[in-house]
N, C-alpha and C positions, 0 to 999 in steps of 0.2 A: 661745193667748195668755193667756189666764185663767187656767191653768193657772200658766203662768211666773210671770205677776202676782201671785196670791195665797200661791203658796210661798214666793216672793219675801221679802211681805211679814210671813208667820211667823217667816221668818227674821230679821228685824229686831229680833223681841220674845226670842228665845231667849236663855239664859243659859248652858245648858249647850254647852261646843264642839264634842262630835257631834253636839247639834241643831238647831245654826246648816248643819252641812253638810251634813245631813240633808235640810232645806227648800230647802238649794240646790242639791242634785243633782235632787229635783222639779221645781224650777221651771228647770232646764236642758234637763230630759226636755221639759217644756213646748217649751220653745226651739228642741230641734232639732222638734216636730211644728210648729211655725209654720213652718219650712223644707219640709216635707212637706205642706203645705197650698197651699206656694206654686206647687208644679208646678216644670216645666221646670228647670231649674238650680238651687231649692230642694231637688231630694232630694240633690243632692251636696253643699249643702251641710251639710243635715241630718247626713249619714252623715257628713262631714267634724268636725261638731262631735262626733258620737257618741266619736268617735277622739281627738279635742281633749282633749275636759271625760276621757274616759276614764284619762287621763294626770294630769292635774295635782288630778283630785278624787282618783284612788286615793293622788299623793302630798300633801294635804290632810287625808285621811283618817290614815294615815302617820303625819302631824304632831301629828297632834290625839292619838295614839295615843302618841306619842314624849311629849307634855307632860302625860297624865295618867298615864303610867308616870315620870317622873320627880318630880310632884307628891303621889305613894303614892297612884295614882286619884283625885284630885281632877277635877272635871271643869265645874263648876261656874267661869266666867270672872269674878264677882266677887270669887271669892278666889284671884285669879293674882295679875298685874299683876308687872313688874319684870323677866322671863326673858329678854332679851333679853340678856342679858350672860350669863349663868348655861348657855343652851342656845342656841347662835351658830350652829351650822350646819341646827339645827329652825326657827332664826326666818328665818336667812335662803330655806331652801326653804318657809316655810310664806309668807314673802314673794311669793317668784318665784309660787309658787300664785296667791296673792291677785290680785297683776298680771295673771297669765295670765287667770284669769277674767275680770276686770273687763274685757278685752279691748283693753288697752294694744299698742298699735300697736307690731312687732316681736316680741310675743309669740305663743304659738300661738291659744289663742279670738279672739285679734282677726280671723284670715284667715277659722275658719269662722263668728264672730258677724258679722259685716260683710258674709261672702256669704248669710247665710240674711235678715237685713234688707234687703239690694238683691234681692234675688228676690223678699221680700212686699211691699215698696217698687212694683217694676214691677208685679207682680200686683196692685197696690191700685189703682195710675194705670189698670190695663187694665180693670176690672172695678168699680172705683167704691165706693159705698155701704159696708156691712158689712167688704168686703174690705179696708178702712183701720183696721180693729178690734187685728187683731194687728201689723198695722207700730207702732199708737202704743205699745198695752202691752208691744212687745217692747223701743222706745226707752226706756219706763218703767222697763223690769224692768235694764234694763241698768245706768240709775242705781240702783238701789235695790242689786243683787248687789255694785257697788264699795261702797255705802256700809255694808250687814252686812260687807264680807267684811273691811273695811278696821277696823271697829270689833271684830271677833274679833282680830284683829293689837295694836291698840291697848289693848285689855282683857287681852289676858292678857301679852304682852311688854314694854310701855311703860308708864310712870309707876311709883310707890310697890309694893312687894311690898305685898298684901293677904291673905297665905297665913299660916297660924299657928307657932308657934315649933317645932310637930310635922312641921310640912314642908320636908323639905331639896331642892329642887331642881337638879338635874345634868342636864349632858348624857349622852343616851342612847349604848348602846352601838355601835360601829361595824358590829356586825350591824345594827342599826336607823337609822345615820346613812347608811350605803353606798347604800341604797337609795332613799334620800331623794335625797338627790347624783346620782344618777343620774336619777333622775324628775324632778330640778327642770333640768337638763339641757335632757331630752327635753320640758319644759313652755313650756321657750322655741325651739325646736327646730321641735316638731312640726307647729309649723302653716308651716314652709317647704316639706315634703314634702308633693306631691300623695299624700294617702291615694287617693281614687276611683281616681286613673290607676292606682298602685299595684296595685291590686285590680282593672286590667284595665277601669277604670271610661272616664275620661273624657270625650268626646264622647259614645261609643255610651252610658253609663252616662244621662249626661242627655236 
């Protein structure tokens, strides 16, 4: 729970846009072991998120990769701002990312962050004291992850270009958009698919 917390909130101060998702794949790691702290029907959903955040941070990752290859490696989110017009299919998957994370109801981390909070939920109620530690911080971490993730979207795509007369900004090539498109897909997607059962998991798994 501390874990997810304090990544969390590194990620808040970051400027640079691999370092914002840097502290949030941390503080995810955190997230799914609060799932695995909680026993019983926590490990599925742990492994559930593993699979989740797996998807929509590699295409996150991706994105952020797509906007400092079209900014001549710029990477620094003070001097974006404006791409959303300029690079439309990076913004809109580096969107669907965002959402997925935050854990927006119909996308995929809503199913496994929702069931990893109801397992240390019931494991708090059952077990009292301490064990109410990582239910709060993980309710914590979940506001904080939309509001970094939401502010990397807002900094570098929306408002005023802040990039200099030497930076010409485009969309990335279709080797690099295809995969994007396809991962932001699978970001809304993925949490409808029992991964654990998939894997042979469910009942017996938990």
């Amino acid at each position: 729970g501390l874990t997810a917390f304090l990544a969390a909130t590194m990620a808040l101060v970051q400027w640079d846009i691999k370092a914002v998702l840097a502290y949030s794949t941390i503080s995810q790691l955190g997230y799914m072991m609060i799932g695995l702290g909680a026993g019983a029907s926590g490990y599925t959903a742990g492994l559930s998120h593993l699979f989740t955040h797996a998807i929509f941070k590699c295409m996150l990752f991706l994105c952020a990769g797509s906007v400092i290859h079209a900014c001549h490696h710029l990477q620094d989110m003070n001097r974006m701002g404006g791409l959303r017009k300029k690079m439309p299919v990076t913004f809109l998957t580096m969107l669907i990312g965002t959402i997925a994370i935050s854990g927006v109801p119909l996308f995929s981390a809503f199913y496994s962050k929702d069931a990893i909070l109801a397992a240390s939920l019931a494991r708090a109620m059952e077990m009292g004291g301490l064990h109410w530690l990582p239910i709060i911080l993980g309710f914590i971490t979940a506001g904080l992850t939309t509001f970094y993730m939401f502010r990397l979207v807002f900094l570098a795509f929306h408002g005023a270009p802040r990039f200099g007369h030497d930076v010409h900004p485009h969309e990335s090539p279709r080797s690099m958009t295809l995969p994007l498109s396809i991962l932001g897909v699978l970001s809304i997607i993925g949490g409808w698919i029992g991964w654990p059962a998939l894997l042979g998991g469910g009942a017996w798994f938990e």
